[in-house]
TORPA-4810 file (N, C-alpha, C, O; in nm, 3 decimals):
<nodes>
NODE_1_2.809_21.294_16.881_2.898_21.196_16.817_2.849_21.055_16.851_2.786_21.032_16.954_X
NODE_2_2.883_20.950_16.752_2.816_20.802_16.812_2.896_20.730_16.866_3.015_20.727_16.834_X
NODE_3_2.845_20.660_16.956_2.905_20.555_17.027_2.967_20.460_16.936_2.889_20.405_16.858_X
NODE_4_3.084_20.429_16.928_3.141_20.323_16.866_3.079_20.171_16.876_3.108_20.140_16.991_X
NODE_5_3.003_20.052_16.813_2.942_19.959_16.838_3.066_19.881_16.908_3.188_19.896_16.897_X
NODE_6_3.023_19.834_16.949_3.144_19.729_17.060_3.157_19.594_16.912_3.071_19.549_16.835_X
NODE_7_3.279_19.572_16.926_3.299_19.414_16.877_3.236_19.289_16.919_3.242_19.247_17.034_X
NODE_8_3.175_19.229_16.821_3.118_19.141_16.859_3.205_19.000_16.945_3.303_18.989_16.870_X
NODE_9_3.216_18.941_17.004_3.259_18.834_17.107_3.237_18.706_17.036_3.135_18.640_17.053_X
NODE_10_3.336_18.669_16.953_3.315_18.498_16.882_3.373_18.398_16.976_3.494_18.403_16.996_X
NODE_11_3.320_18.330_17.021_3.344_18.250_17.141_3.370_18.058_17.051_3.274_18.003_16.998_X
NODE_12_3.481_18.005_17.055_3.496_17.877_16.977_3.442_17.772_17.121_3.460_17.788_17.241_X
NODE_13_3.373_17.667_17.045_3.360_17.548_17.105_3.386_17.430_17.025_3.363_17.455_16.907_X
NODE_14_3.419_17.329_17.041_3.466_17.175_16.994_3.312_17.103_17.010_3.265_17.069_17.118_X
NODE_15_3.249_17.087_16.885_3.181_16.957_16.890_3.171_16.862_16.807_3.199_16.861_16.687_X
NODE_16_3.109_16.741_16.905_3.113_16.622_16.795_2.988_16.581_16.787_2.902_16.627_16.863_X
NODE_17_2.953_16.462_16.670_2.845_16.388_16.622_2.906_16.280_16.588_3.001_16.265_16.510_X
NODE_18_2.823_16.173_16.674_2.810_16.075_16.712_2.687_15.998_16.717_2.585_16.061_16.744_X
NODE_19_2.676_15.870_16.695_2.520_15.766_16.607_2.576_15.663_16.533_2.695_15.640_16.511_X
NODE_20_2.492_15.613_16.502_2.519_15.474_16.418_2.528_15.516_16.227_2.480_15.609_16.163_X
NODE_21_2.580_15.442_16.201_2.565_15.459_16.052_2.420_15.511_15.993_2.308_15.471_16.022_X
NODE_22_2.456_15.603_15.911_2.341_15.611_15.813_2.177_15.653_15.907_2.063_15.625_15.869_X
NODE_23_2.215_15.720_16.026_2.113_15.814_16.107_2.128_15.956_16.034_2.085_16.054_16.096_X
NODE_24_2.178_15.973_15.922_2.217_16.166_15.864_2.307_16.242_15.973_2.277_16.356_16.009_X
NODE_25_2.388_16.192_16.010_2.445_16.303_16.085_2.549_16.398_15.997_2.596_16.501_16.046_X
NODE_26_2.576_16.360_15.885_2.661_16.400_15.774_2.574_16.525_15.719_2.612_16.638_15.687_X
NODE_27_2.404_16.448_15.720_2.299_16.548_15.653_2.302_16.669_15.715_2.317_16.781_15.667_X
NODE_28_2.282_16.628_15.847_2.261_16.762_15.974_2.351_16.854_15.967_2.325_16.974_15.978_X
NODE_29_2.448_16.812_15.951_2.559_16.913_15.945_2.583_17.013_15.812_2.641_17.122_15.818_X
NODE_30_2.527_16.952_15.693_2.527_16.981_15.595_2.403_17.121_15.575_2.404_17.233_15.524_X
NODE_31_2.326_17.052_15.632_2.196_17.130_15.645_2.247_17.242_15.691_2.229_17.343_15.623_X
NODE_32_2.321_17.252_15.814_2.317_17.361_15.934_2.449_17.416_15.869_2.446_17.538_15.863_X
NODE_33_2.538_17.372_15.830_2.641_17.484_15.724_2.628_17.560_15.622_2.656_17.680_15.615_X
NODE_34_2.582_17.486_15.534_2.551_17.476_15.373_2.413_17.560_15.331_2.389_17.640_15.240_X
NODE_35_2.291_17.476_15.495_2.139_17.458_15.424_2.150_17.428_15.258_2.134_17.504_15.163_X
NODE_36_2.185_17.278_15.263_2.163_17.203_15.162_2.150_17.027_15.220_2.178_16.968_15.324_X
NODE_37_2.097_16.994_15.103_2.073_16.845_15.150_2.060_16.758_15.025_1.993_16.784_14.925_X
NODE_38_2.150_16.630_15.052_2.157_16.548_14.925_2.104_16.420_14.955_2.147_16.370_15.059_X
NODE_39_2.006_16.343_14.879_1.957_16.211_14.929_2.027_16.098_14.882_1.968_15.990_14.870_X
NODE_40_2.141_16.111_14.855_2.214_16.016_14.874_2.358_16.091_14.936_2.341_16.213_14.939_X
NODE_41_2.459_16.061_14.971_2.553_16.045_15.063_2.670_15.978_15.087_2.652_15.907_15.186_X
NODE_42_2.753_15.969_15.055_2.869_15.833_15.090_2.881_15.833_15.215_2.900_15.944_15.265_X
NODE_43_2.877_15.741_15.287_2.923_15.729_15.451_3.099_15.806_15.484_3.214_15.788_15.445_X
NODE_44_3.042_15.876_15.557_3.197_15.965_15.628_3.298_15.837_15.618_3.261_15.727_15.576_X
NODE_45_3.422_15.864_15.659_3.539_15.767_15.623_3.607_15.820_15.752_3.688_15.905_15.715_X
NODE_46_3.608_15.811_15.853_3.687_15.877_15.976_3.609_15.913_16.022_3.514_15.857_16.078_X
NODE_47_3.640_16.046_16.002_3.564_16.168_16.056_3.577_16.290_15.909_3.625_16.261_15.799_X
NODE_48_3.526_16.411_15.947_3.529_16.557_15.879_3.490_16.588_15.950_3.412_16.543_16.034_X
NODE_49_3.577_16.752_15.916_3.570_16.863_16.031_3.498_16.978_15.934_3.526_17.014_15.820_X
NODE_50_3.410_17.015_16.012_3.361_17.165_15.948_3.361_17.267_16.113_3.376_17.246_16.234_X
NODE_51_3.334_17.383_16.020_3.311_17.482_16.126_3.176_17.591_16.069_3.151_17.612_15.951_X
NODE_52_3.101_17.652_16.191_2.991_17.693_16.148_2.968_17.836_16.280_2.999_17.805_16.395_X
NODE_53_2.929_17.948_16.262_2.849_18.027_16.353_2.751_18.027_16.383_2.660_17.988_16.310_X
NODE_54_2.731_18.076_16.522_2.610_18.094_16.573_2.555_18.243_16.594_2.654_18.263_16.664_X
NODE_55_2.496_18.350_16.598_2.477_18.437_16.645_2.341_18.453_16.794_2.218_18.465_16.789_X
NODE_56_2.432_18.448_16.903_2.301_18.433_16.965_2.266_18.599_17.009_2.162_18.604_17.075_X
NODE_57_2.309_18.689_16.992_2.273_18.850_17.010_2.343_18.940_16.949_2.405_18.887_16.857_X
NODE_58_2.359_19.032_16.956_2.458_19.140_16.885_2.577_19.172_16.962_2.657_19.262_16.932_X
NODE_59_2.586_19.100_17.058_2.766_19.063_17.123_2.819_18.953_17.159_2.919_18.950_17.231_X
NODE_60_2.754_18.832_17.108_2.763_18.696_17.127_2.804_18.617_17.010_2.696_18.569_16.975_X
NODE_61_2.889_18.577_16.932_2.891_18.484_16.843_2.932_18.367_16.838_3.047_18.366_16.793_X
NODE_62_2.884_18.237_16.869_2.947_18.097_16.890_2.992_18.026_16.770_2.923_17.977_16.680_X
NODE_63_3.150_18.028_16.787_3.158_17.930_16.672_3.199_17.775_16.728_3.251_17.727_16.829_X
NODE_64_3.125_17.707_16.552_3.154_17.533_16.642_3.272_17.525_16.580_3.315_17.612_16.504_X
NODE_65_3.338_17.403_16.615_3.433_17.370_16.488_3.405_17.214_16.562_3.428_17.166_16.673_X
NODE_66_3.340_17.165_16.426_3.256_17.024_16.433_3.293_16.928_16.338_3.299_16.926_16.215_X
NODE_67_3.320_16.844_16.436_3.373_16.678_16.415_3.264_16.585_16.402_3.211_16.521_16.493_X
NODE_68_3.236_16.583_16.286_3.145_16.459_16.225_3.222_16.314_16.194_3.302_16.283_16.106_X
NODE_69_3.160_16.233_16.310_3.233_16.104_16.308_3.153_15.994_16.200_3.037_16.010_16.161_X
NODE_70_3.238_15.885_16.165_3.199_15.765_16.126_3.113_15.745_16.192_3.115_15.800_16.302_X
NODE_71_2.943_15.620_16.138_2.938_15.598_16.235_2.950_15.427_16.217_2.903_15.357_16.307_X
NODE_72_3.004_15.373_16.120_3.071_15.281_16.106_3.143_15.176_16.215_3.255_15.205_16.258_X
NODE_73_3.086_15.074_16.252_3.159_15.006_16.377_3.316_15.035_16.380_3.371_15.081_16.480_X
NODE_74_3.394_14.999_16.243_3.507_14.957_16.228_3.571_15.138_16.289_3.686_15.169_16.321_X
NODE_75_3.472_15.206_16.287_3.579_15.329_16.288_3.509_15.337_16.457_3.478_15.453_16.483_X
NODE_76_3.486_15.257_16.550_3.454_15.297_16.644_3.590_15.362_16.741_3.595_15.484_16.760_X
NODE_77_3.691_15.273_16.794_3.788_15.308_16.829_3.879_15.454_16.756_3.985_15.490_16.806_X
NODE_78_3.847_15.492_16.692_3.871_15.608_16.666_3.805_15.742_16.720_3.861_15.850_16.704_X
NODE_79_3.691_15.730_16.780_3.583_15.847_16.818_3.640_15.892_16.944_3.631_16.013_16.967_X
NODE_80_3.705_15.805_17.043_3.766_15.929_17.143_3.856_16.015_17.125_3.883_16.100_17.210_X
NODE_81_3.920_16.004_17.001_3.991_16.095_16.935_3.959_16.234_16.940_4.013_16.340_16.972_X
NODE_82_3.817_16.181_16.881_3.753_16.330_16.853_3.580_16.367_16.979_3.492_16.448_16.947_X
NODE_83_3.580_16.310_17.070_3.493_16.415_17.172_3.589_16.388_17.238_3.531_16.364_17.344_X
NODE_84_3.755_16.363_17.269_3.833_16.404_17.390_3.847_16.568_17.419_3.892_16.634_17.325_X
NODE_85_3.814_16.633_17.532_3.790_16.772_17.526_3.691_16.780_17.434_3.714_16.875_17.358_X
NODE_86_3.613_16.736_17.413_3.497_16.805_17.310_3.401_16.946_17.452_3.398_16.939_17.575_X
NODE_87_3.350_17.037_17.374_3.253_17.104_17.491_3.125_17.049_17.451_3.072_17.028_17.560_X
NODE_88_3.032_17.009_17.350_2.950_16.977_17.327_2.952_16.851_17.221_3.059_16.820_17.168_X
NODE_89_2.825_16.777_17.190_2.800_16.663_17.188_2.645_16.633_17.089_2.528_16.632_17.129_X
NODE_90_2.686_16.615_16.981_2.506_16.568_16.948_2.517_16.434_16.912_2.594_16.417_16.818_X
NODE_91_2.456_16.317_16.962_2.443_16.179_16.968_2.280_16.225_16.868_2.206_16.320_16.895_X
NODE_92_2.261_16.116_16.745_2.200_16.136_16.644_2.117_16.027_16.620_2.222_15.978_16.577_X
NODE_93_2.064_15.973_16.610_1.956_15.823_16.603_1.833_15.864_16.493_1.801_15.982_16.479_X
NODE_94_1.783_15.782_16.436_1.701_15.787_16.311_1.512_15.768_16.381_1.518_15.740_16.500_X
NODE_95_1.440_15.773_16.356_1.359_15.798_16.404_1.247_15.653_16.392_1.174_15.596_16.474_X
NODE_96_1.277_15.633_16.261_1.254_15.490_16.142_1.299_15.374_16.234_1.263_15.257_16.241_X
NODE_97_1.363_15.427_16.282_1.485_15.274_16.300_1.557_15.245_16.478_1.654_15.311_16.514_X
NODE_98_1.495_15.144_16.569_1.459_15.140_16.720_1.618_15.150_16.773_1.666_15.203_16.873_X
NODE_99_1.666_15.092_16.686_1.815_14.994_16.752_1.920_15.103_16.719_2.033_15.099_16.769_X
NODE_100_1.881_15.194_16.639_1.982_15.338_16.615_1.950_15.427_16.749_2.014_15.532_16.755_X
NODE_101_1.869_15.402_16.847_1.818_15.459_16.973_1.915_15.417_17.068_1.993_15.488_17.132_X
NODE_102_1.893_15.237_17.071_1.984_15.227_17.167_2.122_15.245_17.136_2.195_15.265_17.233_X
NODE_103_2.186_15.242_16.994_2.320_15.262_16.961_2.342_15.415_17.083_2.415_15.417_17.183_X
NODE_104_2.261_15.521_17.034_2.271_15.618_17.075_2.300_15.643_17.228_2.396_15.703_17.276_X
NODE_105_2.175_15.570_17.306_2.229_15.563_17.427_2.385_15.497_17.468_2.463_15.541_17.553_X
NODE_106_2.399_15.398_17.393_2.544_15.353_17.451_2.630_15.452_17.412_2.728_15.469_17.485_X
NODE_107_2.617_15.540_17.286_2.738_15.665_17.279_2.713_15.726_17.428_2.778_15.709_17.532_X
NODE_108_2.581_15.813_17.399_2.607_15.878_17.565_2.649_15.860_17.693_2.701_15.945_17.765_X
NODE_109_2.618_15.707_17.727_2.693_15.627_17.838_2.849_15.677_17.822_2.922_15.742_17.896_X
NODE_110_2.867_15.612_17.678_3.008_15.604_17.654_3.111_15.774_17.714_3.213_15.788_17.782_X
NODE_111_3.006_15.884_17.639_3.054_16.000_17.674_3.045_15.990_17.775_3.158_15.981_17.823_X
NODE_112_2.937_15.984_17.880_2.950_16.022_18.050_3.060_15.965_18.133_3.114_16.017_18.230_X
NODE_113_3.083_15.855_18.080_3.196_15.854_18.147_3.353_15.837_18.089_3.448_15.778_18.140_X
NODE_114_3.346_15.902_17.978_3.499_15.879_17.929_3.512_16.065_17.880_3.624_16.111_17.859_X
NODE_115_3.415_16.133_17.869_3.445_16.286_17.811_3.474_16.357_17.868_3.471_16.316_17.984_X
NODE_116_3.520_16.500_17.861_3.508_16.623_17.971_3.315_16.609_18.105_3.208_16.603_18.044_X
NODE_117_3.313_16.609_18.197_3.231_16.599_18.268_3.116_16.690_18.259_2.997_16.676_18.286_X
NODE_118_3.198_16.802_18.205_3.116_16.941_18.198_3.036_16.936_18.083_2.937_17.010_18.089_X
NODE_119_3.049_16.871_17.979_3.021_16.837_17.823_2.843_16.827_17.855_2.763_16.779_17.935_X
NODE_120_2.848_16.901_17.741_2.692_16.958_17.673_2.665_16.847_17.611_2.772_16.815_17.559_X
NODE_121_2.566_16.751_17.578_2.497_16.646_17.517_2.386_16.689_17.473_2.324_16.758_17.553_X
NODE_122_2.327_16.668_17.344_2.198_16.706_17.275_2.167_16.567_17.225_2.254_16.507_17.162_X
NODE_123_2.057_16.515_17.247_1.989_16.400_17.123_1.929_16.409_17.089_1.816_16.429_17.133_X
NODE_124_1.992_16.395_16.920_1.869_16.439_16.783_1.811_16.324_16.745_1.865_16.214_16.755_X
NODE_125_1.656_16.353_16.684_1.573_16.209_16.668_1.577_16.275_16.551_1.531_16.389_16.558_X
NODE_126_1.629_16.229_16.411_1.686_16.275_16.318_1.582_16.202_16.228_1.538_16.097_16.275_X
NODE_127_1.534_16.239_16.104_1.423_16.215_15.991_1.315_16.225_16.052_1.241_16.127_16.070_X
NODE_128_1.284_16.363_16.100_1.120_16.357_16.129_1.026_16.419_16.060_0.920_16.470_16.095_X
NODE_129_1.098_16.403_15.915_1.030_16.422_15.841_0.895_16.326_15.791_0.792_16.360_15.732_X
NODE_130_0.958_16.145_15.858_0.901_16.046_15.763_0.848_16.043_15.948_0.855_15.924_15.979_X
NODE_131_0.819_16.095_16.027_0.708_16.108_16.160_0.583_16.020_16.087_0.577_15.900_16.117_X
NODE_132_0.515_16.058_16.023_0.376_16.024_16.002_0.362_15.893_15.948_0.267_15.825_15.986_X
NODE_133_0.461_15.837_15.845_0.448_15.745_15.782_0.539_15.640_15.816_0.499_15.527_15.791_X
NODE_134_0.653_15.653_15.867_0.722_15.526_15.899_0.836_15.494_16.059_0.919_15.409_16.089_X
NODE_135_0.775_15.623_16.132_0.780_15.663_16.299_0.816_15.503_16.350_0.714_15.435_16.358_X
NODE_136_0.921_15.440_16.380_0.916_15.389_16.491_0.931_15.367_16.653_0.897_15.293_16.745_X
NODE_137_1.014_15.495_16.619_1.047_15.557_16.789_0.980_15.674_16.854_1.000_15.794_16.834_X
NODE_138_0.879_15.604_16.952_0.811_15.737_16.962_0.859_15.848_17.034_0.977_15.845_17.071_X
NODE_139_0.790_15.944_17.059_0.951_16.067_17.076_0.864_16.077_17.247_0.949_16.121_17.325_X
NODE_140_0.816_16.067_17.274_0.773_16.088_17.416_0.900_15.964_17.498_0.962_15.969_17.605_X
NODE_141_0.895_15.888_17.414_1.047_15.783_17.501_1.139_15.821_17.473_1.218_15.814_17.567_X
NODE_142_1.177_15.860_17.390_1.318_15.942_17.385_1.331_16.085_17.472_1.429_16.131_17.530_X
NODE_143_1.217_16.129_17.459_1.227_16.247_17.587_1.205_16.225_17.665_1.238_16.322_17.734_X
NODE_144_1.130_16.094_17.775_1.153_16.057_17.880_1.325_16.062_17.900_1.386_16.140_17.974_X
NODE_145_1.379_15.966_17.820_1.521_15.934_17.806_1.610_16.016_17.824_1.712_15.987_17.886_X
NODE_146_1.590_16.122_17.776_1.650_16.295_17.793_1.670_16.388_17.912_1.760_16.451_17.967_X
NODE_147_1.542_16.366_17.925_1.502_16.376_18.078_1.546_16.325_18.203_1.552_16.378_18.314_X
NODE_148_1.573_16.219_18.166_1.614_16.128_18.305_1.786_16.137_18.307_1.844_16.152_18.414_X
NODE_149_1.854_16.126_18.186_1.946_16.211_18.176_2.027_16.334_18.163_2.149_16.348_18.157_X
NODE_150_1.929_16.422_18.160_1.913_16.549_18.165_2.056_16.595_18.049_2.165_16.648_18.073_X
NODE_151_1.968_16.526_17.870_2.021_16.557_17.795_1.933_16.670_17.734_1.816_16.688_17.766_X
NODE_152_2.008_16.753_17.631_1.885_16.892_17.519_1.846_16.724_17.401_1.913_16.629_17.360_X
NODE_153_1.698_16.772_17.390_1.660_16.709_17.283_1.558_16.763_17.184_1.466_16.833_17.227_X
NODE_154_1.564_16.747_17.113_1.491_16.777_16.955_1.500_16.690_16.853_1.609_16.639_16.826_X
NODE_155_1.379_16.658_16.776_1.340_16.587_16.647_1.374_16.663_16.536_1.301_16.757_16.506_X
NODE_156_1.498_16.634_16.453_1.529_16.700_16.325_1.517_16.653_16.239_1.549_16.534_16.243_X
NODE_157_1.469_16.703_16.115_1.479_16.676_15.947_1.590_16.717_15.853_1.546_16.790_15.764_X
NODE_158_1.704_16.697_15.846_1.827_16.714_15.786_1.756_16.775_15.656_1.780_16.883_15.602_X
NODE_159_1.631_16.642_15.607_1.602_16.661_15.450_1.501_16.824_15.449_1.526_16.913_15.368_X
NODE_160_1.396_16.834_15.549_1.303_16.981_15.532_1.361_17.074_15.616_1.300_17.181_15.616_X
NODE_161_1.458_17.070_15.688_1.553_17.131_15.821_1.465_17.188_15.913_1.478_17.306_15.945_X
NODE_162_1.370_17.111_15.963_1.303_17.098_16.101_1.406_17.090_16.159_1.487_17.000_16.140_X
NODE_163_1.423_17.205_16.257_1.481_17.220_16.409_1.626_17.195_16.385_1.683_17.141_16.479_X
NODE_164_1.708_17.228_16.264_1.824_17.167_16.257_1.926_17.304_16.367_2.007_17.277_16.456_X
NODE_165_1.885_17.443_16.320_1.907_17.535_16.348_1.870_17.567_16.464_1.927_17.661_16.519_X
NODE_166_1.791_17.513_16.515_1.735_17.541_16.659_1.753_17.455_16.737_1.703_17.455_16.849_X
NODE_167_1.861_17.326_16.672_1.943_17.269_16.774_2.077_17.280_16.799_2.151_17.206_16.864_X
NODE_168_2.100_17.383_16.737_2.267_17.419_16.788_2.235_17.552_16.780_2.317_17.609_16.709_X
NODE_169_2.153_17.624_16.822_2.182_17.746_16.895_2.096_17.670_17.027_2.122_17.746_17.120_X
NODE_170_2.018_17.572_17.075_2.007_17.478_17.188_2.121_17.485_17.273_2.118_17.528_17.388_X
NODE_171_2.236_17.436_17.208_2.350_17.401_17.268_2.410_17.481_17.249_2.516_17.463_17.309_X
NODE_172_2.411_17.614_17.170_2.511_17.727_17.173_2.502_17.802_17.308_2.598_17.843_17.373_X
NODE_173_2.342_17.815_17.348_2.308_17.908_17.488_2.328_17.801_17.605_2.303_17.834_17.721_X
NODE_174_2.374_17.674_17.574_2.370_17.584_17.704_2.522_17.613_17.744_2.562_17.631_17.859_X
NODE_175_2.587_17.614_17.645_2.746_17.657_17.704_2.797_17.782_17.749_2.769_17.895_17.708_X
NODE_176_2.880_17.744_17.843_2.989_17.798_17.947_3.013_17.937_17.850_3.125_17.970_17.812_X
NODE_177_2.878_18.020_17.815_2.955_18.123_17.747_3.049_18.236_17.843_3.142_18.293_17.786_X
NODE_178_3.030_18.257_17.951_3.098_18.383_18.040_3.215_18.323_18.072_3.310_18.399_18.091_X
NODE_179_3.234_18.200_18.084_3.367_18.132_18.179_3.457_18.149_18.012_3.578_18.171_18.014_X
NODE_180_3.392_18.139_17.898_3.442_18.109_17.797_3.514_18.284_17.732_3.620_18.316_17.677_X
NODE_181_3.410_18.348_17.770_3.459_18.536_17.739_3.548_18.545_17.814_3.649_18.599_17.769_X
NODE_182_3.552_18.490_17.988_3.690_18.538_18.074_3.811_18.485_18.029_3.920_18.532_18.063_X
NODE_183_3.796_18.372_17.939_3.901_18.298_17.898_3.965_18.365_17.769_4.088_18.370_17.764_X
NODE_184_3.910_18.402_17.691_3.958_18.495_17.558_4.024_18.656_17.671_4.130_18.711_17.641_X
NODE_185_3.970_18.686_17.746_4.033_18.826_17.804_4.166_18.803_17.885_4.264_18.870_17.918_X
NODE_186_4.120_18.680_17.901_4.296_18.644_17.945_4.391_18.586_17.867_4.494_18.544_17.919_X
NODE_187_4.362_18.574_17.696_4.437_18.576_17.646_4.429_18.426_17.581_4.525_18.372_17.525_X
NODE_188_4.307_18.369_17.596_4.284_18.275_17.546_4.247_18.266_17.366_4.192_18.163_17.325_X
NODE_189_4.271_18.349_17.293_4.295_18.287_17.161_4.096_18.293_17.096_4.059_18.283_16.979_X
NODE_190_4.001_18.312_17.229_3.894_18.292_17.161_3.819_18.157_17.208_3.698_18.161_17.232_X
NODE_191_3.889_18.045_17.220_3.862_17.908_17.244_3.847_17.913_17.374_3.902_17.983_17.459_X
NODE_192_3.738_17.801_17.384_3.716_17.750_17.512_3.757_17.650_17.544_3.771_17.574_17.448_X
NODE_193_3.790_17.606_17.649_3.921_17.499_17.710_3.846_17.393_17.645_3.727_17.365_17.634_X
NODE_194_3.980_17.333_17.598_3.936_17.205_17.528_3.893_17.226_17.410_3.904_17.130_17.334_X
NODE_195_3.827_17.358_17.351_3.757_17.381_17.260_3.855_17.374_17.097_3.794_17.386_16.990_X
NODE_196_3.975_17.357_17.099_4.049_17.329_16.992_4.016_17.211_16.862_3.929_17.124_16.874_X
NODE_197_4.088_17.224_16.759_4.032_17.060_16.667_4.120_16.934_16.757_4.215_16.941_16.835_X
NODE_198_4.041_16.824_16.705_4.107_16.740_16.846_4.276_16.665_16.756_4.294_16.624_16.641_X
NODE_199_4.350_16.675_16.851_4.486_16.713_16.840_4.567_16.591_16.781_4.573_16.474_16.820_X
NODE_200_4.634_16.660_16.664_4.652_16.579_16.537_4.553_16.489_16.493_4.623_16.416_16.422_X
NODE_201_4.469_16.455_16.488_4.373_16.424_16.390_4.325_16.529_16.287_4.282_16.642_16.312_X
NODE_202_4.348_16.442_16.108_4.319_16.512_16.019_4.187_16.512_15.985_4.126_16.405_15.989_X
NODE_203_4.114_16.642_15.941_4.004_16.634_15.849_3.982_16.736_15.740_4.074_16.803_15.693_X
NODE_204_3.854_16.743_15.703_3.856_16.839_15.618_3.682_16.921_15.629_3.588_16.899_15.705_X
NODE_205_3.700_17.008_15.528_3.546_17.087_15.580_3.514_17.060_15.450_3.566_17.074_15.340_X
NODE_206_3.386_17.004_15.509_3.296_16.911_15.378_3.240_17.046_15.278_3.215_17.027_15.159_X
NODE_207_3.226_17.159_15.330_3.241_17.299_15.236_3.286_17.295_15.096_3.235_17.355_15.002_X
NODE_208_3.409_17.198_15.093_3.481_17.184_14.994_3.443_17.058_14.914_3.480_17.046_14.798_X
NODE_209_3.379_16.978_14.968_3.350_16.869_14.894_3.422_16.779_14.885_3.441_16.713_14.782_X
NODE_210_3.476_16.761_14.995_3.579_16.664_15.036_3.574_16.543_15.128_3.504_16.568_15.226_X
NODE_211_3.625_16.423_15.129_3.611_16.364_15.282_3.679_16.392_15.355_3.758_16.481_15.323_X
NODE_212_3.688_16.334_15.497_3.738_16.340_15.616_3.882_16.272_15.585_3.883_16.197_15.488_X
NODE_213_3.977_16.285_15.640_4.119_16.250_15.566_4.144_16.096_15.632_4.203_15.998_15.585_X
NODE_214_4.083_16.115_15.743_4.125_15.959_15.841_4.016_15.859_15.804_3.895_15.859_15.827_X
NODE_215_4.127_15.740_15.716_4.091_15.666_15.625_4.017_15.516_15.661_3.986_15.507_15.780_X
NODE_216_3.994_15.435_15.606_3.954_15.338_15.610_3.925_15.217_15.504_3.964_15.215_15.387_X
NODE_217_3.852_15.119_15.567_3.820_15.069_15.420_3.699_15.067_15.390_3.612_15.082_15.476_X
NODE_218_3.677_15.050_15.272_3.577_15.108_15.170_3.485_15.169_15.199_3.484_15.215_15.313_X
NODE_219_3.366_15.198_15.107_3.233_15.297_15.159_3.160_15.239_15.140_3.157_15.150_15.055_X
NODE_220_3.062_15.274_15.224_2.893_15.235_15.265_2.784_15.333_15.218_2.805_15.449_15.255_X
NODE_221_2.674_15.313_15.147_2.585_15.371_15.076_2.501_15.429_15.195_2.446_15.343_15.263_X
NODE_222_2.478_15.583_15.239_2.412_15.665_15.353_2.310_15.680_15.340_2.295_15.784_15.276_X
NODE_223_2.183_15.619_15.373_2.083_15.672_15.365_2.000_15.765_15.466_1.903_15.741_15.538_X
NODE_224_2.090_15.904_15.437_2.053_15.987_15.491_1.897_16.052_15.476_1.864_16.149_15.543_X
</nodes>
């Protein structure tokens, strides 16, 4: 007679994306849900929430449920909203463009000391597709940078999806998965602490073709 296959273990985590305007972090996400990509974009308006799986074995399944922020100054004061309790973190910077680097570092500052402590951080050097032809940040300084902060890093292409996928199963195997299984056996719902949508804030899952519900004023052209 056969062994019954065991149920697979979907384990929820909370993450956010975070960067300056018009680094693709809208793309990335799009990419890694959808695997689709549009070259033009309206700039997020808040935030939007999607959610996405991971499979990292045949008893492991991570799901995100991911908060794609503005990255709009005016919507800055709004972003602790959404990495408060976040478990993970991708800070996003353009590759083209120097000063979307340091934006980036000041998010991460910002997270280290205002987020959960335990919080997973990844930094994506996002369009490396245009590497050859219009590179201004070279990636050996940004992975120094990584390094010395002992953030996950990878160079992604939202537009050819270089490494988009192989940066959130990065951060799927970096998290608290066992503390996160003891927590579903005790009756935890699946989620990992903190791992909920962040609380009352509206969005929506760009799946649908929708924006993020938390509003603002007007839109900015993305050049994702």
């Amino acid at each position: 007679m056969a062994t019954p296959r065991a149920t697979p273990k979907q384990l929820q985590f909370k993450l956010v994306l975070l960067g300056e305007s018009a680094v693709g972090k809208s793309s990335l996400v799009l990419r890694f849900v959808k695997d689709q990509f549009d070259d033009y974009r309206e700039s997020t308006i808040g935030a939007a929430f999607l959610t996405q799986t991971v499979k990292l074995d045949e008893q492991t399944q991570v799901k995100f449920e991911i908060w794609d922020t503005a990255g709009q100054e005016r919507y800055k004061s709004l972003a602790p909203m959404y990495y408060r309790n976040a478990n993970c973190a991708v800070v996003v910077y353009d590759i083209t463009q120097p000063q979307s680097l340091e934006k980036a570092k000041s998010w991460i500052r910002e997270l280290q000391r205002q987020a959960d402590p335990n919080i997973v951080i990844a930094l994506a050097g996002n369009k490396a597709d245009l590497a050859t032809t219009r590179r201004a940040v070279p990636r050996e300084e940004a992975e120094r940078y990584a390094e010395e902060e002992k953030l996950l890093f990878l160079e992604t292409s939202a537009k050819d999806s270089t490494n988009v996928s192989e940066l959130f199963a990065l951060i799927a195997r970096k998290l608290p998965l066992e503390s996160a299984a003891n927590a579903q056996k005790r009756g935890g719902g699946g989620a990992a602490a903190g791992g909920g949508a962040a609380g009352g804030a509206a969005g929506v899952d760009l799946r649908r073709g929708q924006q993020g519900a938390a509003q603002g004023g007007g839109q900015d052209a993305c050049q994702c």
